[in-house]
C-alpha positions as CSV (number, residue, x, y, z in Angstrom):
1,X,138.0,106.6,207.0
2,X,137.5,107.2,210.7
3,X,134.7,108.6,212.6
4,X,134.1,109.3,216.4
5,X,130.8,109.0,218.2
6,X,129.6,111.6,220.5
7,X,132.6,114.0,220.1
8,X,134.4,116.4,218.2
9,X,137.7,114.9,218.5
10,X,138.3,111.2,218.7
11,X,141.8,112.5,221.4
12,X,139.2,114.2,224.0
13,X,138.7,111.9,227.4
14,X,135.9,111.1,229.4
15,X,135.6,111.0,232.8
16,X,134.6,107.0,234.1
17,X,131.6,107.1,236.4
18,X,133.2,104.6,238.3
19,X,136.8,105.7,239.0
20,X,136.5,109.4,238.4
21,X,139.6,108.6,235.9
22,X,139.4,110.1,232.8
23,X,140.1,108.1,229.9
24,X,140.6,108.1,226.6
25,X,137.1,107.6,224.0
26,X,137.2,104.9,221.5
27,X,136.9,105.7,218.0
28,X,135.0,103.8,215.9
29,X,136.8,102.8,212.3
30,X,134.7,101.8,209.6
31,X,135.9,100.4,206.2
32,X,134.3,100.0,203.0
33,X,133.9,97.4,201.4
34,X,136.3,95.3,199.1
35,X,135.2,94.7,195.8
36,X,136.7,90.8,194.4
37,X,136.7,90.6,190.2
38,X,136.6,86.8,189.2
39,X,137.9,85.9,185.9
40,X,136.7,82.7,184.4
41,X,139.5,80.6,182.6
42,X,139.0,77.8,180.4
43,X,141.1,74.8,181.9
44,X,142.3,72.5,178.8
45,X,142.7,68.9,179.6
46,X,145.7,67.0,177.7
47,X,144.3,64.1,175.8
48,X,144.7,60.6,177.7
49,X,148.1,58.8,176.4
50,X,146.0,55.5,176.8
51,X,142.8,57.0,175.8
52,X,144.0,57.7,172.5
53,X,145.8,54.4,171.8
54,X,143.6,52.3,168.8
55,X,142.2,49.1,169.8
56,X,142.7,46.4,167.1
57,X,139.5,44.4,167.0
58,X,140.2,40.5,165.7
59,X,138.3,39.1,162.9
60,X,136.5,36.4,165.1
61,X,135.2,39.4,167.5
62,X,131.9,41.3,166.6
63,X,131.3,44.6,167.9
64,X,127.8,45.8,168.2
65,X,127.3,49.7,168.9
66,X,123.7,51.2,169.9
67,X,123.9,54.6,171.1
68,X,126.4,54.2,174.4
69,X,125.7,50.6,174.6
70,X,128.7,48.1,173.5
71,X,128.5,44.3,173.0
72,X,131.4,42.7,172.2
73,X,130.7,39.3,171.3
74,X,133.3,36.3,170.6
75,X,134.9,32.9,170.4
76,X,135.0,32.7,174.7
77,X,131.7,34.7,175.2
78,X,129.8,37.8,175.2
79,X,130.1,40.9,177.5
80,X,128.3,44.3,177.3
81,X,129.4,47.5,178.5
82,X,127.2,50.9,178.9
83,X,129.4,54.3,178.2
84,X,128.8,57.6,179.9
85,X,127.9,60.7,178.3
86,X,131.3,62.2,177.9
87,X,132.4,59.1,176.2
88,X,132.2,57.9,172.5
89,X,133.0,55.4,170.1
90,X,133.9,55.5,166.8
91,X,134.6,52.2,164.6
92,X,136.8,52.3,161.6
93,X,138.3,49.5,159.1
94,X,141.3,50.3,161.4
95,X,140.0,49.6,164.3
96,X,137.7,50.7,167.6
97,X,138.3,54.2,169.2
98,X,137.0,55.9,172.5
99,X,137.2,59.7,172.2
100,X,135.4,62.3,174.4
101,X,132.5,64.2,173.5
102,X,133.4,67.1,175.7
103,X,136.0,68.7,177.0
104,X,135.7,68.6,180.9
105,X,137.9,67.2,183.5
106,X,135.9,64.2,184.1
107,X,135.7,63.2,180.5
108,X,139.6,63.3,180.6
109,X,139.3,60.6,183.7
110,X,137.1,58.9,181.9
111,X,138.9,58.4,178.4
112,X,141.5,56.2,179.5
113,X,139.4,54.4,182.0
114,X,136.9,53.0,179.3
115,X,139.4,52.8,176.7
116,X,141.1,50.0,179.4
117,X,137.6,48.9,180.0
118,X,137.2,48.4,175.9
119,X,140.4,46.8,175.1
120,X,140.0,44.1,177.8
121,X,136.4,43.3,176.9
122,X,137.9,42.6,173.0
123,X,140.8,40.7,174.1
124,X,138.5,38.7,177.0
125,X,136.4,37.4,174.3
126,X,139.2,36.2,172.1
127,X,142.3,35.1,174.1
128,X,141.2,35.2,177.6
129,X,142.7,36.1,180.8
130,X,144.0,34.0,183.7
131,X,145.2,34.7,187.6
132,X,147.6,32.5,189.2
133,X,147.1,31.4,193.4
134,X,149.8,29.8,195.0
135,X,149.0,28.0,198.6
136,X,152.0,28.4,201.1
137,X,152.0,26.5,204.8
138,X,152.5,23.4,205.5
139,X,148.9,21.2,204.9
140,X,147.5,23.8,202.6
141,X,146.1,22.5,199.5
142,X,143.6,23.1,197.2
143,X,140.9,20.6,195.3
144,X,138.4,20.7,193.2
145,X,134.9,19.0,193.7
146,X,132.2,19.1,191.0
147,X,131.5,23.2,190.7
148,X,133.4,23.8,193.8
149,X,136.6,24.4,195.3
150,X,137.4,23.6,198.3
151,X,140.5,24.3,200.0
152,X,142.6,23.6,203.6
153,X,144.1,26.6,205.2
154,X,144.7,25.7,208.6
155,X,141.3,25.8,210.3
156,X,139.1,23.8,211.7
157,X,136.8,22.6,208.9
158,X,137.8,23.3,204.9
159,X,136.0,26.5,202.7
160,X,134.2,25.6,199.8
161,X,133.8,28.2,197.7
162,X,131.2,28.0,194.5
163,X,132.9,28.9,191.3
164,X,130.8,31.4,189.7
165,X,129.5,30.9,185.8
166,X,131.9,31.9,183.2
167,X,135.4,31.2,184.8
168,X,137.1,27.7,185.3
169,X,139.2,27.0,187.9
170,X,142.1,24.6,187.9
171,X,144.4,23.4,190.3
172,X,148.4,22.7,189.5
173,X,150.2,20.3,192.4
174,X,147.8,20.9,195.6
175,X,149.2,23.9,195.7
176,X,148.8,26.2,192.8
177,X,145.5,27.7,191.4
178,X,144.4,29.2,188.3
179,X,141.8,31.1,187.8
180,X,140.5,32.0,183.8
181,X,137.9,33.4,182.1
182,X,136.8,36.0,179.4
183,X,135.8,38.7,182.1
184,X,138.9,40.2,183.7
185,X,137.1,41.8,186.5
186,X,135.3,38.7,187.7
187,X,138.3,37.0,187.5
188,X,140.2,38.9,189.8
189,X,137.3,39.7,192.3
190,X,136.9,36.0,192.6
191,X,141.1,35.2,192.9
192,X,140.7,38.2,195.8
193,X,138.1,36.3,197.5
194,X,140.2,32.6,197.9
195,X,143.2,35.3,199.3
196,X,140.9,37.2,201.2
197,X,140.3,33.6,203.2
198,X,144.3,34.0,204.5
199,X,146.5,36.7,203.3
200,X,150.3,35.8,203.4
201,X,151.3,37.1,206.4
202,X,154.9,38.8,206.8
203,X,156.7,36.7,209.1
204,X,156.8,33.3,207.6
205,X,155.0,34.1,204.0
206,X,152.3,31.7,205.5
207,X,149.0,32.3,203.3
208,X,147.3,32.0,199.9
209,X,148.9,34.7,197.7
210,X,149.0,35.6,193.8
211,X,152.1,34.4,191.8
212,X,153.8,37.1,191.3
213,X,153.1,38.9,194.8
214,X,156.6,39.8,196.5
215,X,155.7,39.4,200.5
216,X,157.6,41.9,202.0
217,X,159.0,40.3,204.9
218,X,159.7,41.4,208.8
219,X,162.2,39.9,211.5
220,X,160.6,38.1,214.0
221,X,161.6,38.0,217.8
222,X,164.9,37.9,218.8
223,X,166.1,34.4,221.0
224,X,168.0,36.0,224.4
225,X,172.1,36.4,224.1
226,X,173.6,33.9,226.6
């Protein structure tokens, strides 16, 4: 609704002290306020395709469940894993399976992520994993010394690196080197770290890069037209 201060019309004019003008009052428009009505819906989160998958557990693998503590114990090692809340395991004569406990969007994120996490601890401990190096430029090669590698990439002195406990390292033709082990994520973060020395750079493919990288690669300078 509208009201008008000091008036009994909002059209009557005023006469400006300043200009002897008259002109026009302002009126003052108020409005109420709005009143917003929230509805609460209940969002439900599709179970995860991977999440759900079983995972087969070998006879030479022991499983060892304590609350939301895993440890997963075979012929290669031993690892341990500690579950969040919206996580849960459930062993069978079938098998292992990760289900949630609750139905929230972060338990959905979660399910497939630990059920990943699971299946690679179980197959780690019984068949392993591996990650394939291969050295390209001309004088780069790769050796191993006691619990060390040490390898030439084009600077002044070589990089010896310390292989850590748990993996072993070989080396294939100078060139090529593997990388294996029961735990899949410390073999990868170490196979980043001997790439992470010299990444294959676009031009000439020059670098240390995994096996089955595909370098995309770029045109270099044109020569001059004569």
């Amino acid at each position: 609704m509208a009201t008008s201060l000091g008036a009994s019309s909002p059209n009557c004019n005023l006469k400006s002290p300043f200009t002897g003008m008259r002109v026009p009052r302002i009126a003052v428009v108020g409005y109420q306020h709005a009143k917003f009505v929230t509805r609460r819906t209940i969002v439900e989160c599709k179970e995860s395709r991977i999440g759900k998958q079983l995972i087969e557990v070998p006879s030479n693998v022991t499983l060892t469940i304590d609350g939301q503590d895993l440890k997963v114990k075979g012929p290669l090692g031993e690892l341990a894993l500690t579950y969040p809340k919206e996580i849960l395991l459930q062993r069978d004569d079938s098998g292992l399976r990760v289900r949630k406990s609750i139905e929230t969007r972060r338990a959905n994120q979660m399910h497939g992520l630990f059920r990943t996490l699971t299946d690679n601890m179980v197959v780690g401990v019984s068949k392993g994993f591996e990650k394939r190096l291969q050295l390209v430029g001309v004088g780069y090669r790769a050796t191993i010394e006691g619990k060390d590698i040490v390898l030439s990439l084009g600077f002044s002195h070589p990089v010896r690196m310390t292989i850590p406990d748990g993996l072993q390292v070989k080396v294939e033709d100078n060139t090529r080197v593997i990388v294996g082990g029961f735990d899949k994520s410390a073999i990868g973060q170490f196979a980043a770290s001997i790439r992470k020395w010299r990444p294959p750079e676009p031009y000439k493919g020059k670098g240390v890069k995994y096996a089955d990288e595909i370098i995309r690669r770029k045109e270099g300078k044109a020569g001059k037209k004569k």
